[in-house]
C-alpha positions as CSV (number, residue, x, y, z in Angstrom):
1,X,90.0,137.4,55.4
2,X,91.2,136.0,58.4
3,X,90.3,138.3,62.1
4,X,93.4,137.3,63.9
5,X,95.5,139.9,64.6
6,X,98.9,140.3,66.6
7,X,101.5,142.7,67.5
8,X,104.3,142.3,69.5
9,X,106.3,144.6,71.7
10,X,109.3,144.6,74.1
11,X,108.2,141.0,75.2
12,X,104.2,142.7,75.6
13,X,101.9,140.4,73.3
14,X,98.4,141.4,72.1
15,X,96.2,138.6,70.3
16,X,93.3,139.3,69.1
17,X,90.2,137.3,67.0
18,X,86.7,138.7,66.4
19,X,85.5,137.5,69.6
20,X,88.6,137.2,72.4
21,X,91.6,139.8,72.8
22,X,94.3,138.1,75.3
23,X,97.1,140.4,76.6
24,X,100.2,138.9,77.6
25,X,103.0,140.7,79.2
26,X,107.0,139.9,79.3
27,X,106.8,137.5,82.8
28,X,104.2,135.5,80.7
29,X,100.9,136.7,82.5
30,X,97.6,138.1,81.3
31,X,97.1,141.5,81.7
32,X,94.0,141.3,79.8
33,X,91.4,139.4,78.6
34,X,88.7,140.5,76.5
35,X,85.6,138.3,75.6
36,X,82.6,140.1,73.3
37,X,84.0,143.7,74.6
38,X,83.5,142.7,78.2
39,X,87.1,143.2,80.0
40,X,87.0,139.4,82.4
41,X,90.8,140.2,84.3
42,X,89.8,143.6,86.4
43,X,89.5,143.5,90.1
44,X,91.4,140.3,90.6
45,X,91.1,139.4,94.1
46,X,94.1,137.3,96.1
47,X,95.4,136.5,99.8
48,X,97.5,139.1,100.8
49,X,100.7,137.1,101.3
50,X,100.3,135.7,97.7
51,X,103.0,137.2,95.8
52,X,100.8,136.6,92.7
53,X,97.7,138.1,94.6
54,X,97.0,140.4,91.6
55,X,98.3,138.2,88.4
56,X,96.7,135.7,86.3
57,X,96.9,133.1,83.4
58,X,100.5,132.3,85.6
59,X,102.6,129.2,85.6
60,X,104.7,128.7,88.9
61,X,106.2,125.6,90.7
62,X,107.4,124.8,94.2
63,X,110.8,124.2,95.3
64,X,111.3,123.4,99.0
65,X,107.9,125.2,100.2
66,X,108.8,128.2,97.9
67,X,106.9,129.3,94.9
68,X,109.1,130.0,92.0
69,X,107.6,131.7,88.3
70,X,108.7,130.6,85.2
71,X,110.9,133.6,84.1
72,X,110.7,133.9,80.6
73,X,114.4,134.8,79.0
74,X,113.1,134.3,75.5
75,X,109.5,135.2,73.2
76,X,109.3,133.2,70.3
77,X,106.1,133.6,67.9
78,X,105.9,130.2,66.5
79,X,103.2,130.8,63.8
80,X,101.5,134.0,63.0
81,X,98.9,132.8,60.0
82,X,95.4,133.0,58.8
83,X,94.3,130.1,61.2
84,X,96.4,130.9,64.3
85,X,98.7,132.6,66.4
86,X,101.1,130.9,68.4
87,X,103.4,132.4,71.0
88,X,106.1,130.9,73.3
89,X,107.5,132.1,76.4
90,X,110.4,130.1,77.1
91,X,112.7,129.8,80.5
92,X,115.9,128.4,79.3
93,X,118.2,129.8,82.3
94,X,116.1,127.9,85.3
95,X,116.6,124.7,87.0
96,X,113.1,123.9,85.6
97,X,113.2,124.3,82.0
98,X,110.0,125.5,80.6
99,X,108.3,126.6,77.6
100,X,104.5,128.3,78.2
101,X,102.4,128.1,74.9
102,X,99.8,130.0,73.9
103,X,97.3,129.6,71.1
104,X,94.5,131.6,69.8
105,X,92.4,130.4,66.5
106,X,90.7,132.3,64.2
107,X,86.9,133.3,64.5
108,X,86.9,131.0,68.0
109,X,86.1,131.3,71.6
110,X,88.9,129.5,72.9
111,X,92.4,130.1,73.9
112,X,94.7,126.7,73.5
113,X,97.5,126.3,76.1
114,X,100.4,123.9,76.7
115,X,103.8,123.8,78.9
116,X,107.1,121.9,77.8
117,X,109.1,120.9,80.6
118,X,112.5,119.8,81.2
119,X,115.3,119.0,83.3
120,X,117.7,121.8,82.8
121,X,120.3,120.5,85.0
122,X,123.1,117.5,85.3
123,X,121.2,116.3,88.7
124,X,117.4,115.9,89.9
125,X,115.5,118.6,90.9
126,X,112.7,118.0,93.7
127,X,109.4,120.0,92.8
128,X,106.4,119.7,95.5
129,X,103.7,121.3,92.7
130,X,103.7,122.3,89.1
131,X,101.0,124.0,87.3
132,X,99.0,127.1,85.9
133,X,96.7,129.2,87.5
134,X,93.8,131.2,85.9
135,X,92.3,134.2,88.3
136,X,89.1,135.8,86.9
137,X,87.6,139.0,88.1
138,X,85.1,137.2,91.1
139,X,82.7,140.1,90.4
140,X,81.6,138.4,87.1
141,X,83.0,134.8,88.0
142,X,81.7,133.6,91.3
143,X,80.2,129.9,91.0
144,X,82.3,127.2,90.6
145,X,81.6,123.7,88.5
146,X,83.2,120.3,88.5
147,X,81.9,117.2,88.1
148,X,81.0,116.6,91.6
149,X,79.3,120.3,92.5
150,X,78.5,123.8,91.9
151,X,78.6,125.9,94.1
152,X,79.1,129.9,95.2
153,X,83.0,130.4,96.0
154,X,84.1,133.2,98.1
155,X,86.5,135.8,98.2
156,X,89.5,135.2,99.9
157,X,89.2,138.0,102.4
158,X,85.7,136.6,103.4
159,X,87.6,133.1,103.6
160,X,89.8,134.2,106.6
161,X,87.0,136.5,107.9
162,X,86.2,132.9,109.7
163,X,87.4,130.6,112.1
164,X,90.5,128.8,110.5
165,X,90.9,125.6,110.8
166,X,94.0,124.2,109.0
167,X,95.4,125.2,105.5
168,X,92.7,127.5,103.8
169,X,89.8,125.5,105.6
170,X,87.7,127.9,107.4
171,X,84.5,127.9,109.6
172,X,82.3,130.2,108.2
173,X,78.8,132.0,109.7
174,X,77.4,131.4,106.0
175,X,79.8,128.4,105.1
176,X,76.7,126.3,104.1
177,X,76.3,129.0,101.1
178,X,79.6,127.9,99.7
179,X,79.9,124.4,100.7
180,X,78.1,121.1,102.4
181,X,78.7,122.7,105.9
182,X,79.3,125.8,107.5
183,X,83.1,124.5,107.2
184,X,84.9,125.4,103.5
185,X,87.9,124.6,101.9
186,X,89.8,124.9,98.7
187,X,90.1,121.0,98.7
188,X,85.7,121.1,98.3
189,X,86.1,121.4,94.6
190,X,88.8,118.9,94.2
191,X,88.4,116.1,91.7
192,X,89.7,113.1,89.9
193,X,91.3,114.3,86.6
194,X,89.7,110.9,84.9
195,X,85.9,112.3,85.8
196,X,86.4,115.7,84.9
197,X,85.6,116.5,81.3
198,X,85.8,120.4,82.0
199,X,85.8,122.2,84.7
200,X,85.4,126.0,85.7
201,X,83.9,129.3,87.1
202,X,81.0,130.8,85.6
203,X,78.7,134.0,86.5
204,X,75.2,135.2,85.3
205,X,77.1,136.2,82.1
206,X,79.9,134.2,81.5
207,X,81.9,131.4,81.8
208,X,85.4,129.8,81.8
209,X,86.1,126.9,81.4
210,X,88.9,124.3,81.5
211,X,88.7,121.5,79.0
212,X,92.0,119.1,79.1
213,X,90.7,117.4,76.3
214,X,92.8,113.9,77.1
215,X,93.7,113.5,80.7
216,X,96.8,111.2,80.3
217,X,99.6,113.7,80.3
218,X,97.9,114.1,84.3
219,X,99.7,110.4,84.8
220,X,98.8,109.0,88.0
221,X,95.8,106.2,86.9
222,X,92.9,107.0,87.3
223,X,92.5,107.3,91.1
224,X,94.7,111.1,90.1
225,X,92.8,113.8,92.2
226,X,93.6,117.5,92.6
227,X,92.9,120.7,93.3
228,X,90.6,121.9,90.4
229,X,89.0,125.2,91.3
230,X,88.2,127.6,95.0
231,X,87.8,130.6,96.2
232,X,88.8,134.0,94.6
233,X,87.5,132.9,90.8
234,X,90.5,130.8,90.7
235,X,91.0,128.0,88.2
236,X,94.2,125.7,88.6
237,X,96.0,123.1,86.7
238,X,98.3,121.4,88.7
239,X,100.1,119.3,86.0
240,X,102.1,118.0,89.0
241,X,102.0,117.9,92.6
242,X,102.2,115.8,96.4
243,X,98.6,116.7,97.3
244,X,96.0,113.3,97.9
245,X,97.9,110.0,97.5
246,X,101.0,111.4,95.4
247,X,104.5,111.9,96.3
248,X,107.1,114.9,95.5
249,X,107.9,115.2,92.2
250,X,111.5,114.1,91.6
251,X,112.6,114.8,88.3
252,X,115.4,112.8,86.5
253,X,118.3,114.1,84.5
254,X,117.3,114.1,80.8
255,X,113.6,114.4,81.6
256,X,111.2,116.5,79.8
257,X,107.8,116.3,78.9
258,X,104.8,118.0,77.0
259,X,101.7,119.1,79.1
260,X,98.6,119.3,77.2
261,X,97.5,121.3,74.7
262,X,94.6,122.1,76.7
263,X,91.3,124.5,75.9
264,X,90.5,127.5,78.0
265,X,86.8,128.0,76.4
266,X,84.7,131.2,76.8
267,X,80.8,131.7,76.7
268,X,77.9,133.1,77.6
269,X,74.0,132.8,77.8
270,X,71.8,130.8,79.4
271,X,73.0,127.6,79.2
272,X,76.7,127.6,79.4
273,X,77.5,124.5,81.6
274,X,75.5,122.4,78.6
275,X,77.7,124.5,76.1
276,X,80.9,123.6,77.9
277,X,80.3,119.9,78.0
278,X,79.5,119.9,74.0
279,X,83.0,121.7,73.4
280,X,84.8,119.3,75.7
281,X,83.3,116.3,73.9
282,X,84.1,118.3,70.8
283,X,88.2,118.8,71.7
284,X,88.3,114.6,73.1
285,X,87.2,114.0,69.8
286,X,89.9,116.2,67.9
287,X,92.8,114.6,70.1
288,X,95.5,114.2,69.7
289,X,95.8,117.9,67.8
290,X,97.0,117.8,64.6
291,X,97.7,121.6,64.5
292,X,100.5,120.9,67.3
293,X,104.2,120.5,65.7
294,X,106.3,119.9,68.8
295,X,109.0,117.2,70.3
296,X,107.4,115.3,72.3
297,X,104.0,116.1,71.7
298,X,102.2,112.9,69.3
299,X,100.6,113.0,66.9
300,X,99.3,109.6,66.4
301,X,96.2,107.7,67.9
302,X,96.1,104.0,68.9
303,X,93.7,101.8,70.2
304,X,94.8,98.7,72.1
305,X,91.8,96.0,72.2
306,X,92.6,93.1,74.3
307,X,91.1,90.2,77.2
308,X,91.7,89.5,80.6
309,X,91.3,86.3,82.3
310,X,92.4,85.0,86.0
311,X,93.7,81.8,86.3
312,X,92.5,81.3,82.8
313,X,89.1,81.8,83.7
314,X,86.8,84.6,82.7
315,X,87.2,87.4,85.7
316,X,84.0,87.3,87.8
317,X,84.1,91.0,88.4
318,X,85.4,94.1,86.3
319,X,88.8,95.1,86.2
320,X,90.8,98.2,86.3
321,X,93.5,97.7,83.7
322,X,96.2,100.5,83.8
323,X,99.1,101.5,81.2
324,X,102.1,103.4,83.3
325,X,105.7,103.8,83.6
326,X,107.2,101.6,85.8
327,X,107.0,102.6,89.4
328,X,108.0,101.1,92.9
329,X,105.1,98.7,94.6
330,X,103.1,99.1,91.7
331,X,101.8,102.6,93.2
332,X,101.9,104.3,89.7
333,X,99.6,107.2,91.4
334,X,102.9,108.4,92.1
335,X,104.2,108.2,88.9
336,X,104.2,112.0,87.2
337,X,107.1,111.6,84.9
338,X,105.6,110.3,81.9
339,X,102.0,109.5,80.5
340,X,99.4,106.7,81.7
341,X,96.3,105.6,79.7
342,X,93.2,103.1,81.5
343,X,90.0,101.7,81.0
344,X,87.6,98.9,83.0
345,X,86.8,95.8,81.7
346,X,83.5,94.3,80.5
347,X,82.1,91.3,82.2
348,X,83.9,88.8,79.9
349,X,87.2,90.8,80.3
350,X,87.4,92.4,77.3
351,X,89.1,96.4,77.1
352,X,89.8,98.7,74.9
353,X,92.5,101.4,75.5
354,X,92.3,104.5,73.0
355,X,94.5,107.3,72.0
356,X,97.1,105.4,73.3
357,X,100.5,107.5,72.8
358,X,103.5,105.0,71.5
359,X,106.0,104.1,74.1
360,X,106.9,101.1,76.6
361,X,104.4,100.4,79.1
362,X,104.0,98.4,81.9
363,X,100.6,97.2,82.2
364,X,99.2,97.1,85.6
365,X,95.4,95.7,87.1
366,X,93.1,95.4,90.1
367,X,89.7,94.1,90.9
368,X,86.7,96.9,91.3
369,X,84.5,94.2,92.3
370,X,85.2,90.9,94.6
371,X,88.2,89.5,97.2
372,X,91.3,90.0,95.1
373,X,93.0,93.2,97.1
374,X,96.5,94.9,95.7
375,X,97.2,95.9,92.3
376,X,99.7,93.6,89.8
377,X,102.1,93.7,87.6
378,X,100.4,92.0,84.1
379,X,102.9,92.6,81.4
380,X,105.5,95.0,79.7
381,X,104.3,96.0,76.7
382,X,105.6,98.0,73.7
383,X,102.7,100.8,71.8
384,X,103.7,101.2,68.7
385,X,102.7,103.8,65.8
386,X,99.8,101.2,64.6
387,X,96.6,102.5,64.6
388,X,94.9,99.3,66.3
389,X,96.6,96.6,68.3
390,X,95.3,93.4,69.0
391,X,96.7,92.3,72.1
392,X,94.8,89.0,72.4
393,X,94.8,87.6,76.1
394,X,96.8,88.4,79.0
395,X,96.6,86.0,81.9
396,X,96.6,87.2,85.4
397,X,97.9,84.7,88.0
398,X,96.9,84.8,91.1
399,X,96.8,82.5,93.9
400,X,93.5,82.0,95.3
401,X,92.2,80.7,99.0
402,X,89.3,80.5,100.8
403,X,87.9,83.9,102.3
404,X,85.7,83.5,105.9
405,X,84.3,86.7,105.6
406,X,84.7,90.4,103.7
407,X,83.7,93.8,104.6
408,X,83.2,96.0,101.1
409,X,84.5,94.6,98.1
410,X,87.7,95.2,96.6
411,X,87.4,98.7,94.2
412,X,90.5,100.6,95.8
413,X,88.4,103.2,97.0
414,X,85.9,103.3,100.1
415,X,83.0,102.7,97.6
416,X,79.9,101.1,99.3
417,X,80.8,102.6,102.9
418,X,79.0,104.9,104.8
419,X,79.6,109.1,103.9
420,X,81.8,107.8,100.5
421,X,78.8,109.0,98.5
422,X,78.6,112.4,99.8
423,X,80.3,115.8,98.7
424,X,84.1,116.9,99.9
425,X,83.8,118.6,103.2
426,X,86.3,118.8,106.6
427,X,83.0,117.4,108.4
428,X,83.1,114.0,107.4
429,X,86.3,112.8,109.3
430,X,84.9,113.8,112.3
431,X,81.7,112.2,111.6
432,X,82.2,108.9,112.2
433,X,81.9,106.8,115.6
434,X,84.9,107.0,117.6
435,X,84.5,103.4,119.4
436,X,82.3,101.3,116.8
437,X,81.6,97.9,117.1
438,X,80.4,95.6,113.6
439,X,79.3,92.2,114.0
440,X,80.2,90.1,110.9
441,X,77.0,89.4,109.1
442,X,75.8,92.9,109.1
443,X,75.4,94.7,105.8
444,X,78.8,96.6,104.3
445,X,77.0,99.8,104.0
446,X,77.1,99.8,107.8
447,X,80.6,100.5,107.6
448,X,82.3,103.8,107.4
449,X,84.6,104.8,105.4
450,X,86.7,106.1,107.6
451,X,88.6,105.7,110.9
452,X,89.7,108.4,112.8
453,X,92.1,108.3,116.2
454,X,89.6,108.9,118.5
455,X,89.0,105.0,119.6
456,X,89.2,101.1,118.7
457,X,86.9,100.0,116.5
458,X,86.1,96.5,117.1
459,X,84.6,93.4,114.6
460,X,83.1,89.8,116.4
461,X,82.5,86.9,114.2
462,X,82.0,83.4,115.6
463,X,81.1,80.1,114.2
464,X,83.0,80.3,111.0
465,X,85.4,77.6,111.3
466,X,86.3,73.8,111.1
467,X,88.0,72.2,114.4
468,X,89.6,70.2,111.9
469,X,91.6,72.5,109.9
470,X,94.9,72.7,109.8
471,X,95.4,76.0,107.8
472,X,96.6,79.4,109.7
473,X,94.2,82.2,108.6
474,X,95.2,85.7,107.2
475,X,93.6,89.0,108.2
476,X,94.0,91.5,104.9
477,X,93.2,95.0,105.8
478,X,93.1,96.9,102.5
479,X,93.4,100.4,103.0
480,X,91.6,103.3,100.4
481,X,94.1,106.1,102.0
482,X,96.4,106.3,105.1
483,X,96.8,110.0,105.9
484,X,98.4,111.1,109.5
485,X,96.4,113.5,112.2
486,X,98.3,116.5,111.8
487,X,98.8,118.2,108.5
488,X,102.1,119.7,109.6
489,X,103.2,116.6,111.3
490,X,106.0,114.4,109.5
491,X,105.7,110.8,111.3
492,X,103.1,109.5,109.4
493,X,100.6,107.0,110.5
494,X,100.5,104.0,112.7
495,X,97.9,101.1,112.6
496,X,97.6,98.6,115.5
497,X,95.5,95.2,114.9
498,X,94.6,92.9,118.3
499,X,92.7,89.3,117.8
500,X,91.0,88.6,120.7
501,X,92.6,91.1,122.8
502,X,96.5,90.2,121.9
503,X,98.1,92.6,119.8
504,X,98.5,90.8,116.6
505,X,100.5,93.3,114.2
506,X,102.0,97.4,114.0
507,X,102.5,99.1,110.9
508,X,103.4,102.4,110.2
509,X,102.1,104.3,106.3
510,X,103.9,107.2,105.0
511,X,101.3,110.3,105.3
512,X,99.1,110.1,102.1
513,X,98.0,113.7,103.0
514,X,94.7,113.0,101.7
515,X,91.7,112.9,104.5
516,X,92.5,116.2,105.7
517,X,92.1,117.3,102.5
518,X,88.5,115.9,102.3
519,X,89.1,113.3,100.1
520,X,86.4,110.8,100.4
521,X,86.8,108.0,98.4
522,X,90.6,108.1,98.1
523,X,93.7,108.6,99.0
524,X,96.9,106.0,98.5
525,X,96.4,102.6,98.5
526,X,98.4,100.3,101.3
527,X,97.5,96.9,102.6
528,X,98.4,95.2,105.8
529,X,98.1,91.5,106.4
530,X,97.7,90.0,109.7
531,X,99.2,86.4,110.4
532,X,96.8,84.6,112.4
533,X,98.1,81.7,114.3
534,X,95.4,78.9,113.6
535,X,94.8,78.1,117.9
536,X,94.6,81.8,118.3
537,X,91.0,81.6,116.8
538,X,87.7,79.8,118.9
539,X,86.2,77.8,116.7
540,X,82.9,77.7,118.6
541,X,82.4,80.9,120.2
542,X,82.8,84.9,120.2
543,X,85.9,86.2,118.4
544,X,87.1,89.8,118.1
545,X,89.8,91.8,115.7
546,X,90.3,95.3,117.3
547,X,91.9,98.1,114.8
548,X,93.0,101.3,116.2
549,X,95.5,104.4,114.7
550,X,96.7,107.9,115.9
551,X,95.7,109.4,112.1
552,X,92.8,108.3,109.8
553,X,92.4,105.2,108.0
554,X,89.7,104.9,104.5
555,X,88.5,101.5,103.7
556,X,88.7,100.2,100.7
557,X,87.8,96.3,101.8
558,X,88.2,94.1,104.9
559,X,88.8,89.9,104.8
560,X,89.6,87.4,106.8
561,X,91.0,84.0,104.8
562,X,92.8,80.3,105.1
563,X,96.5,81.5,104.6
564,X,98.7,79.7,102.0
């Protein structure tokens, strides 16, 4: 006899299995969640000027700096057997089309979730953040888990008990209890979707947790970070959004897309973060759902095996290989229209892509390892509904010249550099030197990760080159993130670049909004490239490159070559 039970009542739906009752009401939110007979949704906590201060279990989007709710105009039960019960709440009437999905299984623990979307109009719509939210009573929920950290979280009314800082970052008398430094922020317990098997809030009795189970409806690559968790037993989703390296969200007539399923897994006992990481390897194993029979949604699995080599040559470092839509400069972080799969190569080249959703691809790579900066264009390739493809090897052209000297290696992040191993905090940006002077020959680690506005920072190398060249020479600046000073400000960022004390090159990035966000390792990848007339370098003595900006620059990897 199956224990799922469900009535349903003027747009009010109560679920129900032996262990979890989940209480829905007509806008789509919980009222209730019952785990084991303990109620989890009382005494929700929330800023005051949050119309959803009180709600939970939520799915919102913003429009213009406003926050709009789905609003549900339709309630469709979708399946009502022995082994589930399946609910819709649909929004037909909005710009946003959407369709919220819920899912409980028999003689489980778990609630399954998932949003349709579409374009409901005949021109784009521009969307700054799309996602859920799940609020949990912070009495019983108070430490937070990602793959990063744990840590205490607090409520939001001891949040702005402190000094403020900038958006929900707060100096705090007891700050240390919550995060790295007396200074918190919701942007602590941020993380990249492709490291984060689960994540949640947990108490000394129970947990919740947040299991995607395949991260590539999150698009973006694998350098996609966001918001995952903060203050006020809050657990978010954000299925879309312009935080950390990404742009709005502009959404093209005829678009729509399925988010998900994902797991929202209850425990308790002693060891629920082990517990939590068993069912998330369980539910990556079970992808793609069979049980799910909706448009857009596949079904099917494939693997994609294949080699890389550069130049015809076996790559020398690992490579990131990426499957995306096709995207302007080859930034596909900024892609959040479609799906995008990746994995790194071995040391002979060879990857393997799995659960690979058929569909036209363009495949994009970059070096984590070594001198080749940017990211490139590979091939356009077509997944289709075989299980494995074999796509032998793809050759990566690239032109290749002689590099004086590097700073870091080329990873697209700040990986290597001083304070890029350490947790998310505010502190960090203000940590580094403000005038800093490197001498090339020191080691990389010496470097920081960041540059702030606050003075030049200046490198000296001598003695590198040949009187009797006739190349020019090339100055690559490869940046991890370019994020402007001011969080409110809308000019962006400006880098300026002097060789021996002539200004050599200005350029200005679009604000990647990520360093203020403590985002460590990074934010949205830009190069510069510095023309260096040949005469303009001394062969024989001291030479100097001075960089200086008005925001903050992360490093990803510094060189100095022979130009074309």
């Amino acid at each position: 006899m199956s224990d799922l039970k469900l009535s349903v009542n003027d747009g009010r739906v109560r679920m129900s299995n032996a262990n979890i009752q989940l209480v829905l009401n007509a806008e789509g939110k919980a009222d209730s969640l019952i785990f084991h007979g303990q109620e989890l949704l009382e005494n929700l906590k929330g800023e005051k000027a949050d119309p959803d201060a009180q709600h939970t279990f939520y799915c919102d989007y913003h429009v213009k700096g406003k926050t709009v709710n789905i609003k549900p105009n339709k309630l469709v039960v979708i399946e009502d057997s022995t082994d589930r019960i399946h609910v819709a709440y649909i929004d037909d009437v909005s710009q946003l089309g959407v369709a919220y999905h819920f899912i409980l299984p028999a003689k489980d623990d778990a609630i399954y979730s998932y949003v349709k979307a579409w374009n409901n109009t005949q021109s784009m719509i521009k969307v700054d953040e799309f996602r859920t939210v799940y609020r949990l009573n912070h009495d019983l929920f108070y430490l937070g888990k990602n793959h990063e950290r744990i840590g205490y979280q607090p409520t939001s009314a001891h949040m702005i008990s402190g000094s403020r800082i900038q958006d929900e970052t707060y100096e705090l008398d007891d700050g240390s209890l919550y995060s790295n430094s007396k200074i918190y922020s919701k942007y602590d317990y941020a993380g990249y979707f492709k490291e984060n098997d689960f994540w949640g809030q947990f108490g000394h009795e129970y947990g919740f947790w947040f299991i995607p189970a395949n991260r590539s409806y999150y698009d973006g690559g694998p350098l996609n970070q966001d918001l995952l968790l903060h203050y006020d037993g809050l657990i978010l989703n954000y299925m879309a959004s312009s935080h950390l390296g990404k742009d709005q969200f502009k959404i093209p007539v005829g678009w729509s897309k399925v988010y998900g399923p994902w797991c929202l897994y209850l425990n308790e006992g002693k060891n629920k973060i082990k517990d939590a990481q068993i069912r998330a390897k369980k539910e990556q194993a079970n992808w793609p759902y069979q049980w799910v029979n909706e448009t857009g949604y596949f079904n099917e699995a494939v693997t994609i095996k294949g080699k890389i080599k550069i130049n015809q040559q076996l790559p020398k470092d690992q490579l990131q290989l990426v499957l995306s839509q096709a995207c302007s400069n080859n930034d596909f972080l900024k892609v959040q229209d479609g799906y995008s799969f990746d994995a790194v190569t071995n040391k002979q080249g060879d990857f393997v892509l799995e659960k690979v959703r058929p569909g036209n691809y363009v495949v994009y790579v970059y070096s984590i390892g070594g001198k080749i900066v940017g990211t490139y264009k590979l091939a356009d390739k077509q997944v289709t509904g075989e299980s494995i493809q074999d796509w032998g090897t793809l050759n990566w052209r690239i032109k290749e010249t002689k590099t004086i000297w590097q700073i870091g290696e080329s990873t697209h992040t700040t990986a290597g550099f001083k304070f890029s191993d350490q947790l998310r905090n505010y502190i960090w940006q203000d940590s580094v030197p403000a005038n800093y002077d490197f001498e090339i020959g020191a080691a990389d680690n010496d470097w920081y990760y960041l540059q702030n506005d606050h003075g030049v920072w200046k490198i000296t190398f001598s003695g590198q080159f040949s009187e009797k060249s006739s190349k020019d020479y090339e100055l690559i600046l490869a940046f991890a993130g370019e994020t402007q000073k001011d969080m409110q400000d809308k000019k962006g960022i400006t880098v300026r670049v002097a060789v021996n004390d002539r200004e050599a090159q200005v350029k200005s990035f679009v604000n990647d909004k990520a360093a203020y966000r403590s985002a460590l390792r990074s934010g949205s990848y830009g190069l510069m490239k510095v023309k260096i007339a040949r005469d303009s370098l001394k062969p024989n003595s001291e030479n100097t490159i001075r960089i200086s900006t008005n925001g903050y620059l992360l490093y990803d990897t510094l060189l100095l070559t022979e130009a074309d």
